[in-house]
C-alpha positions as CSV (number, residue, x, y, z in Angstrom):
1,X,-20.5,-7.9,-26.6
2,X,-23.8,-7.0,-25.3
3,X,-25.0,-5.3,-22.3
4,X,-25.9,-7.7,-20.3
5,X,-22.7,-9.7,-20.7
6,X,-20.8,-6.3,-19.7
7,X,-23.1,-5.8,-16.8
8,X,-22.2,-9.1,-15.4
9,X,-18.5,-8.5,-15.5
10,X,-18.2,-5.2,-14.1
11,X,-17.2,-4.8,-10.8
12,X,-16.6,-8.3,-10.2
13,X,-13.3,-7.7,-8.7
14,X,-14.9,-5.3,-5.9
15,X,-15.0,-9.0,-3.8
16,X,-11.1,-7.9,-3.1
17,X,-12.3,-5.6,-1.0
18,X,-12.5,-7.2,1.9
19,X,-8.1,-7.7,1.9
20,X,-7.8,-3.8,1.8
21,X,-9.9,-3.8,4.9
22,X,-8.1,-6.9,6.3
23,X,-5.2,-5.0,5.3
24,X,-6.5,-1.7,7.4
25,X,-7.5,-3.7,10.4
26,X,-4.1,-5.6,10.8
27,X,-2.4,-2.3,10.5
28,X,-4.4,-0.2,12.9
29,X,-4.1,-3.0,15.4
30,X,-1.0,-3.3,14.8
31,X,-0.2,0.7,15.2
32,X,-2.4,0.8,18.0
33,X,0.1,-2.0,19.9
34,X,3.1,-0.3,18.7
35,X,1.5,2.8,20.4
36,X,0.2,1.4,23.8
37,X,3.2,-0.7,24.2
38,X,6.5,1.0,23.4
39,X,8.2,4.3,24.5
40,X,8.4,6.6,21.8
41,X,12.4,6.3,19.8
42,X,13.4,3.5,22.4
43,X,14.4,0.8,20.1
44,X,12.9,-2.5,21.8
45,X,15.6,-5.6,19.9
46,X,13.8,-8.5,18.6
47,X,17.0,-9.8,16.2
48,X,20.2,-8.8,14.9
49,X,19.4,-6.2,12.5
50,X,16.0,-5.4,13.6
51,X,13.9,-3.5,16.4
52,X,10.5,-1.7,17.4
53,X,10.5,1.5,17.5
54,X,7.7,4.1,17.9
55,X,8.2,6.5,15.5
56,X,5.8,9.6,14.2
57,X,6.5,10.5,10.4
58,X,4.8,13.7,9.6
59,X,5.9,13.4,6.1
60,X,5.2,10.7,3.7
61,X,7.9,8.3,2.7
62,X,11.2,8.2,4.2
63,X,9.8,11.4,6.0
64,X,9.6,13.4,2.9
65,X,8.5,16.8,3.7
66,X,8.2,16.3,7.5
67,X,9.5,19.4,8.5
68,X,7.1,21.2,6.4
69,X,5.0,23.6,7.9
70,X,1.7,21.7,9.0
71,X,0.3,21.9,5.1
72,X,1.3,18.7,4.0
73,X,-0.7,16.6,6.5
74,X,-3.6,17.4,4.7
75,X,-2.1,17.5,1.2
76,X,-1.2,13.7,1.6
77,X,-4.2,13.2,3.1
78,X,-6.2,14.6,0.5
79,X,-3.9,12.9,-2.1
80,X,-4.7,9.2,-0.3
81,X,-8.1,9.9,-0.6
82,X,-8.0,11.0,-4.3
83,X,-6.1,7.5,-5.3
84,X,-8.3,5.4,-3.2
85,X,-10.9,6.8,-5.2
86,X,-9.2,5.7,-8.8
87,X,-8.2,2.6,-7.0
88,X,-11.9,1.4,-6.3
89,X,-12.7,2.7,-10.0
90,X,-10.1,0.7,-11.5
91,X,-11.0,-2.6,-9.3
92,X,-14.2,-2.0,-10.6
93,X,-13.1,-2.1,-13.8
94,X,-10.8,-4.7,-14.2
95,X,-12.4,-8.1,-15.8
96,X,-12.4,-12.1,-13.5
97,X,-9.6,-12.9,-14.9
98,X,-7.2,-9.6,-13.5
99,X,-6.6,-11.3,-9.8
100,X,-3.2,-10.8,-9.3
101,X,-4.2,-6.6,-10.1
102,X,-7.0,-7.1,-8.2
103,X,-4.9,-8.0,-4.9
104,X,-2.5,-5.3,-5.7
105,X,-5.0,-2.8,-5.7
106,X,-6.6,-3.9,-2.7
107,X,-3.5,-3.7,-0.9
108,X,-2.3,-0.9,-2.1
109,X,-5.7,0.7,-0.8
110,X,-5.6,-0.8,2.4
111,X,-2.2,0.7,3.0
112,X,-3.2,3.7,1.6
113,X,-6.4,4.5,3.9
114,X,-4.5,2.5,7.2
115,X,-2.1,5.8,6.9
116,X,-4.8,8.4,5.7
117,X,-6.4,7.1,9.4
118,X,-3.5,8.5,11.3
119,X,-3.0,11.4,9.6
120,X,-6.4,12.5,10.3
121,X,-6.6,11.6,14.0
122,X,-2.7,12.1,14.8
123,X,-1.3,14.4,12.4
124,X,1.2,11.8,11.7
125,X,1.7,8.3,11.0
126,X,2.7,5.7,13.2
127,X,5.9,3.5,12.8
128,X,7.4,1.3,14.5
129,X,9.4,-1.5,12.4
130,X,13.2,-0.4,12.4
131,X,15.5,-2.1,10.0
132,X,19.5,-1.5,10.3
133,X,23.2,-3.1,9.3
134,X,25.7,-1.9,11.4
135,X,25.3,1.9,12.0
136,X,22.9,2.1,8.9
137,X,19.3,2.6,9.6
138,X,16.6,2.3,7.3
139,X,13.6,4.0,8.0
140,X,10.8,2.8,10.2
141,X,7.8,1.7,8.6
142,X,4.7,0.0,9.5
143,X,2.4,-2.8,7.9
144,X,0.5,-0.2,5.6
145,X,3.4,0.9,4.1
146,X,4.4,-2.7,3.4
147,X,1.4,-3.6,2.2
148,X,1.2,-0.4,-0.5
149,X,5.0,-1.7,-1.3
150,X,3.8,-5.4,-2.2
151,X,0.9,-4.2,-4.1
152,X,3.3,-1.7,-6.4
153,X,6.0,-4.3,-6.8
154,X,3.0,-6.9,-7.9
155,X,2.0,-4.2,-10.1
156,X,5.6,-3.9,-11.4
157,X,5.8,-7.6,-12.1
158,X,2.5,-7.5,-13.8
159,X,3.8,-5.3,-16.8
160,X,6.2,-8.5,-17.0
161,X,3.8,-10.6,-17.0
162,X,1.2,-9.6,-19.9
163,X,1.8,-9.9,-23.3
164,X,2.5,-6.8,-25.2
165,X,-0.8,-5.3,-26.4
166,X,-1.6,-6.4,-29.8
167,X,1.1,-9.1,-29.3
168,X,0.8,-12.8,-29.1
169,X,2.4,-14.5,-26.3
170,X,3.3,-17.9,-28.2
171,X,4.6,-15.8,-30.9
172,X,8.6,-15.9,-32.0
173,X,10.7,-13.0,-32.8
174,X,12.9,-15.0,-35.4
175,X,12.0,-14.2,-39.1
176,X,9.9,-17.4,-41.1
């Protein structure tokens, strides 16, 4: 292949882009609702088996390490930052024809950044979606952490959906 043809190819995918910062603004408006408009732990019931709820997670998922000492605020913030970087990289890198990574990437970096946000001006990150059965709770999220778990879960399904390397997808494993 020459170097023009390369040149042409690379960073295509960058056009996905603009979801991770649809992705950032839906979730910072979102977070900044949750914020003006509910009380901090009053459950507010939309349906059986869900409320809003303001939460502040000082850790990172399912509130790991949020009763740390203060360090890991910056530690997942300086983390976030370090994977949006290889994020944009790989998006970068990946040819036309890798959409579906493409849009998992992006999300994942929207999501990604949409949290970095609050843990720089908070110290925490906002929640407020509260999921429960009964008297189980899950924990509350928010729309960048659904977002990062869409985009890993399309990445997940993506290693189902390529052919081995070196493999051929029409190929059979029964013996000629």
């Amino acid at each position: 292949m020459d170097r023009t043809m390369t040149d042409k190819t690379v960073g295509t995918q960058l056009k996905w882009l603009w979801l991770a910062v649809l992705v950032l603004a839906i979730d910072l408006g979102t977070k900044a609702l949750a914020s003006t408009l509910l009380a901090y732990g009053q459950p507010v019931p939309v349906m059986p088996m869900f409320n809003l709820t303001l939460l502040h997670n000082t850790g990172a998922a399912f509130s790991f390490l949020a009763e740390a000492a203060g360090w890991q605020r910056w530690f997942f913030v300086v983390l976030a930052l370090l994977v949006s970087v290889f994020l944009i990289g790989w998006l970068r890198r990946l040819k036309p024809r890798e959409t579906w990574t493409a849009i998992a990437i992006a999300l994942i970096l929207g999501g990604a950044l949409g949290n970095v946000h609050d843990r720089v001006m908070h110290g925490y990150v906002v929640d407020f979606l509260h999921f429960y059965w009964r008297d189980w709770h899950f924990p509350a999220f928010n729309l960048a952490d659904t977002a990062i778990t869409l985009g890993a879960a399309m990445m997940i399904l993506d290693v189902f959906r390529k052919p081995a390397p070196g493999g051929n997808a029409n190929r059979s494993d029964k013996p000629s």
